[in-house]
GUDONU-795819 format. One record per atom (N, C-alpha, C): x, y, z. Coordinates in steps of 0.02 Angstrom, whole numbers, padded with zeros to 5 digits, always signed. Each point is the difference from the previous one (the first is absolute). Layout:
<sites>
XYZ ...
</sites>
This chain:
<sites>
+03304+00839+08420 -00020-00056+00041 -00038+00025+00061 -00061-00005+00008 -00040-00006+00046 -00001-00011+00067 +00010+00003+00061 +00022-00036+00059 -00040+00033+00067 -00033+00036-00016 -00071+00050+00025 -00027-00063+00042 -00025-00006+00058 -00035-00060+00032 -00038+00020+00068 -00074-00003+00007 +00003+00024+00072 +00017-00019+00051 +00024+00011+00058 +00012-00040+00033 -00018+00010+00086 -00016-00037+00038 -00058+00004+00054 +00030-00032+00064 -00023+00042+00046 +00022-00087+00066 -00039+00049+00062 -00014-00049+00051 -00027+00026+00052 +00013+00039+00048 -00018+00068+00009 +00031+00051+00046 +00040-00032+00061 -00048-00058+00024 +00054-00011+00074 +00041-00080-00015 +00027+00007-00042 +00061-00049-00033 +00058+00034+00015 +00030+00011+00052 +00059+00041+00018 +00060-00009-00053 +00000-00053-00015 +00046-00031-00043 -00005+00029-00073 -00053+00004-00039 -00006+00046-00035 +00005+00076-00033 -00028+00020+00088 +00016+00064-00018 +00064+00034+00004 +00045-00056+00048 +00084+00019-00011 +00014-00017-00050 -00013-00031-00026 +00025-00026-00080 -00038+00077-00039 -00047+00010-00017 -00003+00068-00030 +00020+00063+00011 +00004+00023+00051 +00059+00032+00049 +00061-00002-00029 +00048-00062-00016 +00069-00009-00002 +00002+00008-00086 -00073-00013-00023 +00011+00007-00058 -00003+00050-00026 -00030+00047+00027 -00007+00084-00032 +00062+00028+00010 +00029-00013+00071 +00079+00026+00011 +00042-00027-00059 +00003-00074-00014 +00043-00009-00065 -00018+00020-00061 -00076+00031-00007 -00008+00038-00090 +00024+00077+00016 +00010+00019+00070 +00030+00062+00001 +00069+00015+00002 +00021-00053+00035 +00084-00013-00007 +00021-00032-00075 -00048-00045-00031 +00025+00000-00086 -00006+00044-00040 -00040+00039+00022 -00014+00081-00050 +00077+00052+00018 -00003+00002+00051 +00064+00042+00034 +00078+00000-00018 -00005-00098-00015 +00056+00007-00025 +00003-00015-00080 -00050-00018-00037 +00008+00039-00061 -00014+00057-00023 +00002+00045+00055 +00009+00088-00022 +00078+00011+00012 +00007-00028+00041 +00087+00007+00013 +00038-00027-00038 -00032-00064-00038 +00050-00044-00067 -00021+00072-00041 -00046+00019-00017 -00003+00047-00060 +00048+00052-00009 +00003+00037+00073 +00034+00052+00010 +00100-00035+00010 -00003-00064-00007 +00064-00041-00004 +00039+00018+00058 -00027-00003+00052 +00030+00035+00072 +00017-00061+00042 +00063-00033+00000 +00051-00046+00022 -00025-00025+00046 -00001+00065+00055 +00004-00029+00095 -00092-00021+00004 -00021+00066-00006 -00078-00007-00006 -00034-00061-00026 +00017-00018-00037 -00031-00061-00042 +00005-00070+00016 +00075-00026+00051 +00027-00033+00022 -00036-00012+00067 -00022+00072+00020 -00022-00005+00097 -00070-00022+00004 -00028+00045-00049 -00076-00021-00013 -00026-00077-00047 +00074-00021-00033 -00049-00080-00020 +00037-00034+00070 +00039+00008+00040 +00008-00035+00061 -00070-00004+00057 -00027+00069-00004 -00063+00007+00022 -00059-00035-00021 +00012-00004-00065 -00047-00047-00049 -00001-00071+00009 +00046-00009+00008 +00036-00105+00006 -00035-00006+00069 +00012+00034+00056 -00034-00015+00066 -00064-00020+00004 -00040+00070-00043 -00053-00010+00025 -00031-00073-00044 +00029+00003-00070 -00021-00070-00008 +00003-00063+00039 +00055+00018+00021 +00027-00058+00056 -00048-00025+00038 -00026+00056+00047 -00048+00015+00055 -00081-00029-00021 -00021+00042-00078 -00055-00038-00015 -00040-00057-00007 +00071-00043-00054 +00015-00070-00002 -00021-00049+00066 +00030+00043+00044 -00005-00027+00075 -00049-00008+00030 -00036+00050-00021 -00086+00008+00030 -00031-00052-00033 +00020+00001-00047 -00052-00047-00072 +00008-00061+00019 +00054-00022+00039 +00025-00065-00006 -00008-00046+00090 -00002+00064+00045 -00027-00016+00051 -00028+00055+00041 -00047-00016+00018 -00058+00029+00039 +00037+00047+00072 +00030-00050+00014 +00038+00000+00056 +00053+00094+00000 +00004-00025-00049 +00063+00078-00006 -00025+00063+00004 -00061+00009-00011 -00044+00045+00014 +00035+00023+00090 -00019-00039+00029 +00015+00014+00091 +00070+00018+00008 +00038-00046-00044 +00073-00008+00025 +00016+00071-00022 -00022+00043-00045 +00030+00061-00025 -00032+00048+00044 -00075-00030+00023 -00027+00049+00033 +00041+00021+00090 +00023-00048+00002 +00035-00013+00053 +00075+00059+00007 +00017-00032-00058 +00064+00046-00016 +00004+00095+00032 -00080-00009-00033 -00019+00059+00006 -00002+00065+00055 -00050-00071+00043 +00004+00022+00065 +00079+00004+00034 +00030-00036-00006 +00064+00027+00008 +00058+00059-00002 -00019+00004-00065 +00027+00047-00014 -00021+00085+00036 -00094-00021+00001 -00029+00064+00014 +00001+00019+00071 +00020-00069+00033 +00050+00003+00104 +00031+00036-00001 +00064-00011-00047 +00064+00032-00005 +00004+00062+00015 -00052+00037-00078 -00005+00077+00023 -00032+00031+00040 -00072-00033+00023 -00001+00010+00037 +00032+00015+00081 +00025-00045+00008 +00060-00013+00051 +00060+00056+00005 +00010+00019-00044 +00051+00050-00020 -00037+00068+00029 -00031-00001-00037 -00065+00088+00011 -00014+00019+00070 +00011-00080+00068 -00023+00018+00044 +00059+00015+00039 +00047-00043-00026 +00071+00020+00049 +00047+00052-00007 -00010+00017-00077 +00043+00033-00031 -00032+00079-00032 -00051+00015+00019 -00033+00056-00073 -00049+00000+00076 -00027-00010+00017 -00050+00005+00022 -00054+00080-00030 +00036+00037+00004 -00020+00079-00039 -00032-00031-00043 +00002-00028-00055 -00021+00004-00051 -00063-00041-00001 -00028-00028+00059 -00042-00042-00001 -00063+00068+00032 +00022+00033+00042 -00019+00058+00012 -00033+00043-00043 +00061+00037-00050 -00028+00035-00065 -00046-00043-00037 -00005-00056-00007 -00055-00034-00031 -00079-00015+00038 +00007+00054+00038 -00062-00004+00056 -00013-00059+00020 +00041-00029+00027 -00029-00090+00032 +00068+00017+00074 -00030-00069+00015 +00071+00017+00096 +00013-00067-00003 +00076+00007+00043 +00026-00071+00010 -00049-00057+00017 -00037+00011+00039 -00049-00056+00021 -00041-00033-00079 -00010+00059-00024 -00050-00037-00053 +00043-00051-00066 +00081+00016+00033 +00025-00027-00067 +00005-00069+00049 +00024+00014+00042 +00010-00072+00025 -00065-00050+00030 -00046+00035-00003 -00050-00045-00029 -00015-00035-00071 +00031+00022-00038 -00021-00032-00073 +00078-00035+00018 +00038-00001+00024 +00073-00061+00028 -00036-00059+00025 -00032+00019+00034 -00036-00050+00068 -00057-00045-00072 -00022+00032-00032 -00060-00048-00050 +00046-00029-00054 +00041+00037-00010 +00075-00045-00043 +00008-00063+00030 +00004+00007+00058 +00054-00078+00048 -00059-00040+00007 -00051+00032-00036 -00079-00065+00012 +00008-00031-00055 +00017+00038-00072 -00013-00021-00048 +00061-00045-00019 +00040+00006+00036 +00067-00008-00032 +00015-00073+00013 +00012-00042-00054 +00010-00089+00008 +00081-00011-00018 +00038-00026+00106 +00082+00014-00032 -00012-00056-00026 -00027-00057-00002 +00032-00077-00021 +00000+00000-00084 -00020+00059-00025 -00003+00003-00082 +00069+00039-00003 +00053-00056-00051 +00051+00025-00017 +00016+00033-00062 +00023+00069-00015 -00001+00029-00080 +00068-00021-00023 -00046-00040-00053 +00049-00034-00064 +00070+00046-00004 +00040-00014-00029 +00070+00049-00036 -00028+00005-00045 +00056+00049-00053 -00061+00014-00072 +00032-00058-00038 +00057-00026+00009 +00024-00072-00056 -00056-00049+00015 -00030-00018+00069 -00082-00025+00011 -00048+00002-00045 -00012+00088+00012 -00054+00014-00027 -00005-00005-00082 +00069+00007-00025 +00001-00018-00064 -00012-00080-00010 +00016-00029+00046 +00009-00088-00029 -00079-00009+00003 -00055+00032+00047 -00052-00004+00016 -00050-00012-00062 +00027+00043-00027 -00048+00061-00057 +00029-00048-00063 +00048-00050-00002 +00034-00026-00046 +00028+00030-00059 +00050+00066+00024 +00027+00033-00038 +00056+00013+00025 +00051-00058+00042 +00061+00002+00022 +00048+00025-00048 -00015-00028-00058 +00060-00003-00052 +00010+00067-00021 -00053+00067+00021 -00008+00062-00023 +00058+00043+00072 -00018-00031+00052 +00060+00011+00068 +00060-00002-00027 +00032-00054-00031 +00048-00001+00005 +00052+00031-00087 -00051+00030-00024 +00028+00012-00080 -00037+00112+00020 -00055+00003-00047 -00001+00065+00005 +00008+00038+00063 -00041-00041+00051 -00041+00027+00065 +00069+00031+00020 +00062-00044+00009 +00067+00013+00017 +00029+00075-00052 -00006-00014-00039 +00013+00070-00070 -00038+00046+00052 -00060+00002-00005 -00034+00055+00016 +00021+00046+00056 +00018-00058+00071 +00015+00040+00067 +00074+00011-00010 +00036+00003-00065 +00044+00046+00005 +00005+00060+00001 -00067+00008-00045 -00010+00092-00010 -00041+00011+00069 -00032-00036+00007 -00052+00016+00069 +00042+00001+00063 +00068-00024+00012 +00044+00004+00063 +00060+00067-00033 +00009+00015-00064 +00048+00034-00014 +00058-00037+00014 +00007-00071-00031 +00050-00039+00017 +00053+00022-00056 +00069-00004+00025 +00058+00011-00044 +00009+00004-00069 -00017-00073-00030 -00017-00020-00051 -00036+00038-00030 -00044+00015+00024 -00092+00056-00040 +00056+00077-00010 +00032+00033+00033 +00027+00051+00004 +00065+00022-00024 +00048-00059-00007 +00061+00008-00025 +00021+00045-00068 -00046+00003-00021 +00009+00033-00065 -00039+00035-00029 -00040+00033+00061 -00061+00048-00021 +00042+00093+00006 -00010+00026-00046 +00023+00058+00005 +00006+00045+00065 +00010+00057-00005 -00006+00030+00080 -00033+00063-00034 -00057+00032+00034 -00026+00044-00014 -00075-00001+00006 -00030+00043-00038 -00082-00008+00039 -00046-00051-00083 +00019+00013-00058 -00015-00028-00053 -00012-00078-00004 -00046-00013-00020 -00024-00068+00029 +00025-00035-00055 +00006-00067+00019 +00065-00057-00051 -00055-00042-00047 -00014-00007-00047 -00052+00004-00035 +00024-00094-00009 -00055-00048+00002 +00002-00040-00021 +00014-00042-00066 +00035-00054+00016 +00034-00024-00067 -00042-00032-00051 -00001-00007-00056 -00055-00039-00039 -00009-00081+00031 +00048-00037+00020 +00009-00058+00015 -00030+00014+00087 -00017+00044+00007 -00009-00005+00077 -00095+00016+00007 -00003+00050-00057 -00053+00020-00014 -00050-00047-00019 +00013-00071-00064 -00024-00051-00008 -00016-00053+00052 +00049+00001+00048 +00004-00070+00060 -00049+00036+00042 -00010+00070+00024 -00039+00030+00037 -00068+00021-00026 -00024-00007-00071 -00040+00007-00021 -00052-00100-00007 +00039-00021-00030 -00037-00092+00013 -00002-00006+00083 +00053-00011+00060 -00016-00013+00045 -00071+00049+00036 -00004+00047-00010 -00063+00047+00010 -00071-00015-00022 +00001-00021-00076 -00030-00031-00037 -00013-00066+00023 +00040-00054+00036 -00012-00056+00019 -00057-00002+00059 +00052+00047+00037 -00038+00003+00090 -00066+00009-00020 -00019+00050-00024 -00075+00035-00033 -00048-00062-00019 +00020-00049-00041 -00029-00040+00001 -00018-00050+00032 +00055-00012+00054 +00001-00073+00003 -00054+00035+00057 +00015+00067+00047 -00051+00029+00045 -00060-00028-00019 -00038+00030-00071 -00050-00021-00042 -00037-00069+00022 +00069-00025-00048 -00014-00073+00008 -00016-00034+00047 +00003+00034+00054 -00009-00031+00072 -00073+00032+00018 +00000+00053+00004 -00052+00023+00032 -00072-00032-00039 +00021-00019-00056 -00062-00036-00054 -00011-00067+00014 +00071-00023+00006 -00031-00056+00046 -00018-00013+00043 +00011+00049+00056 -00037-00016+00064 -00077-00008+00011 -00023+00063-00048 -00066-00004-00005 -00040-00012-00067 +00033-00063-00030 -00028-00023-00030 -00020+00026-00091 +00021+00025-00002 +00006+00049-00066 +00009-00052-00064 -00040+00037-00042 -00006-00062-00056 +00054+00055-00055 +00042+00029+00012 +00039+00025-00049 +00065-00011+00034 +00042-00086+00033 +00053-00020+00017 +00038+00010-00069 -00053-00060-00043 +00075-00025-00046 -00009+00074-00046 -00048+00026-00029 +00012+00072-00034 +00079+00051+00020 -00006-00007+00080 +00058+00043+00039 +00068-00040-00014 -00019-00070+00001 +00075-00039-00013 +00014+00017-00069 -00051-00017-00044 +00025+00007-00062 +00038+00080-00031 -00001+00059+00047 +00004+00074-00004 +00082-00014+00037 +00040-00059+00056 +00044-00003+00025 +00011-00016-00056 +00010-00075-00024 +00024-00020-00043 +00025+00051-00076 -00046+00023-00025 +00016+00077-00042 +00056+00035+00030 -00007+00009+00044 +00042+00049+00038 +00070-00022-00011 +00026-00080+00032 +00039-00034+00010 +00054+00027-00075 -00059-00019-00072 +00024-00011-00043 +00028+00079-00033 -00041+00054+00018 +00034+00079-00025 +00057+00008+00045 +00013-00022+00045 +00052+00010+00046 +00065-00020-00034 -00013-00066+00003 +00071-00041-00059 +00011+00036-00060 -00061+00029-00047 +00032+00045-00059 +00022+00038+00009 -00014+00040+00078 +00031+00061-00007 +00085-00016+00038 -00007-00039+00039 +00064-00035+00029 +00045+00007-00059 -00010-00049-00030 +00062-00001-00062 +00013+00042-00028 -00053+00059-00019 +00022+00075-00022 +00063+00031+00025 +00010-00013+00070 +00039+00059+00056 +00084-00028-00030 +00040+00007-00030 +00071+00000+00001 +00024-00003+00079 +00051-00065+00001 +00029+00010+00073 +00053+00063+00018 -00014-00010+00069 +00047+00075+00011 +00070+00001-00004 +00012+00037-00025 +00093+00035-00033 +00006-00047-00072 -00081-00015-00041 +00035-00038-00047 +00005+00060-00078 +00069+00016-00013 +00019+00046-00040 -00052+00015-00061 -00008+00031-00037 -00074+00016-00050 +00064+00028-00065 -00016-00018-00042 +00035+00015-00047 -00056+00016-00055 
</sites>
C-alpha cells in the first residue's frame, strides 16, 4: 500500500514547522522503541513508548491549535531561566570555563523576562491530553507506562536483581507493539491532515488493517498461568 505523498507548507507558518519538528522526534522515538521491542527489553521499551505517547500528545496539539505553539514556547523560556539562574548563583565557574561572564548570562535573563508572557498558564499533562483528545490514553496506558518511567512499585516488584535485563512478555510485547503502531499513525494521520494530503483515507484504511492483524494476533497469545497440556 502506497502512502508516499508530498507534502508542503510555508516556511514562516510557525505552526507548521512545529508540527514537523514534533513529527520527526516521534518517527525517531517510534523507531527507538521498536528496536527495543525487538531486542524484548522490558524497562527500555516501556520508557521510550512513554516518550512516544507525549510527543504525540504535543503534536496533536499543534495541529489542533495554533496557539500551543507559544504556550510550549513559553514553557521553554522557563525552564531555560531556571538554569540559567542556577549557573549564576550557584556554578558561576562554569559559566567562566565556557568563555562567556556573569554579565553576559544575565543578559540573555534580562531578554528572557521580555519574552516571557506570565498570564499564559501551562496546561497539566491530564489537560494536555484532553486537548489533543486522547484523554482516554491518560488514564489506561499513559498510566501503565509512568510506572516503568517513575520505577513505581508495581513496575519493579518482581523484576529480578542483577544486571541481566528482564526480557519482555509476549502479551506485553503485542500491547506495546499495536499501541506504537497506533501512535505512528494516528501522528500520520494528523500531520496529513493538517496539510491537506490527499492520502487521509489510504492512511485510515492502513489503521483499520492494522486494527484487524492486531485482534488475530490477540487471540493467538494464551492467558497468563493458563496450564498447556
Amino acid at each position: 500500500m502506497d502512502v508516499s505523498s508530498p507534502l508542503s507548507y510555508e516556511d514562516n507558518n510557525l505552526q507548521a514547522v512545529y508540527m514537523s519538528s514534533m513529527y520527526s522526534i516521534v518517527l525517531e522515538l517510534a523507531d527507538d522503541a521498536y528496536q527495543a521491542l525487538k531486542a524484548r527489553k522490558e524497562l527500555v521499551s516501556h520508557v521510550l513508548t512513554r516518550a512516544l505517547l507525549e510527543a504525540v500528545v504535543d503534536l496533536c496539539n499543534v495541529v489542533k491549535n495554533p496557539d500551543y505553539v507559544n504556550i510550549r514556547f513559553q514553557r521553554a523560556l522557563v525552564e531555560r531561566r531556571k538554569k540559567l539562574i542556577y549557573l549564576t548563583q550557584k556554578e558561576p565557574e562554569l559559566i567562566l570555563e565556557a568563555g562567556r561572564s556573569t554579565e553576559y548570562v544575565q543578559s540573555a535573563v534580562d531578554k528572557i523576562d521580555k519574552l516571557l508572557d506570565r498570564d499564559i498558564r501551562q496546561p497539566s499533562i491530564r489537560q494536555r491530553f484532553k486537548d489533543a483528545d486522547m484523554e482516554d490514553y491518560y488514564d489506561t496506558v499513559y498510566s501503565l507506562l509512568c510506572d516503568y518511567a517513575h520505577h513505581d512499585t508495581s513496575a519493579i516488584v518482581n523484576r529480578h536483581i542483577g544486571l541481566d535485563v528482564r526480557l519482555l512478555s509476549d502479551k506485553s510485547l503485542l500491547m506495546l507493539s499495536d499501541l506504537i503502531s497506533n501512535l505512528l499513525l494516528k501522528a500520520t494521520i494528523a500531520v496529513h491532515d493538517f496539510l491537506h494530503s490527499d492520502r487521509i483515507d489510504t492512511l485510515k484504511e492502513l489503521q483499520s488493517k492494522w486494527k484487524v492483524a492486531y485482534r488475530l494476533q490477540a487471540v493467538s497469545i494464551p492467558p497468563v498461568n493458563t496450564p498447556h497440556h
